[in-house]
C-alpha positions, 0 to 999 in steps of 0.5 A: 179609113174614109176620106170626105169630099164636098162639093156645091159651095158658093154665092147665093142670093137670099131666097136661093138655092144651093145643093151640098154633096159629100161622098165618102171614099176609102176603106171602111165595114159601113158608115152608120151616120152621116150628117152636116154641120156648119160654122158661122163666123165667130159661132160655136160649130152646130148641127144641120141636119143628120141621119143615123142609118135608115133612122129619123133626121134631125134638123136644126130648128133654123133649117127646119122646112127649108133644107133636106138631107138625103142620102145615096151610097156612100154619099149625103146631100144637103138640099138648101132653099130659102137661103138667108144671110144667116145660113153664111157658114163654112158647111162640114160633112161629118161621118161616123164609120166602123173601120177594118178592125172593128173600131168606131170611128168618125171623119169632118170634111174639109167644108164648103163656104156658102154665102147668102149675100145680096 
């Protein structure tokens, strides 16, 4: 199975910056996506940013011009400027994998809160 960690969390000003990462861990054939998503307070959980392979990225319209996602092996990043209060979210790593035995799995991290607060 494939275990997430993030990390990069935490208090920010408006206007600043913050960098996630998510590497995964354990035993897996590959990991076909990877992505970020977030939850607000009191908000249905959406999509960030996400990445199928070597495809296109999606961003969610919001993000759009001021984060980035990027990836190294087995590991995602989330590059965010610009931070508003409105970014205020617990940030989840996501990763869709294909286990030993063939089946097409997907795992969340635990989150990362960031705060856009002055």
């Amino acid at each position: 199975q494939v275990q997430l960690v993030e990390s990069g969390g935490g208090l920010v000003q408006p206007g600043g910056s913050l960098r996630l990462s998510c590497a995964a861990s354990g035993t897996f054939r590959v990991i076909n996506a990877m992505g970020w998503y977030r939850q607000a307070p009191g908000k249905q959980r959406e999509l960030v940013a996400g990445r199928t392979g070597g495809g296109p990225t999606n961003y969610a319209d919001s993000v759009k011009g001021r984060f980035t996602i990027s990836n190294a092996k087995n590991t995602v990043y989330l590059q965010m400027s610009d931070l508003k209060p409105e970014d205020t979210a617990v940030y989840y790593c996501n990763a869709a994998f294909v286990s030993t035995e063939y089946t097409s799995l997907e795992v969340w991290g635990q989150g990362t809160l960031v705060t856009v607060s002055s």
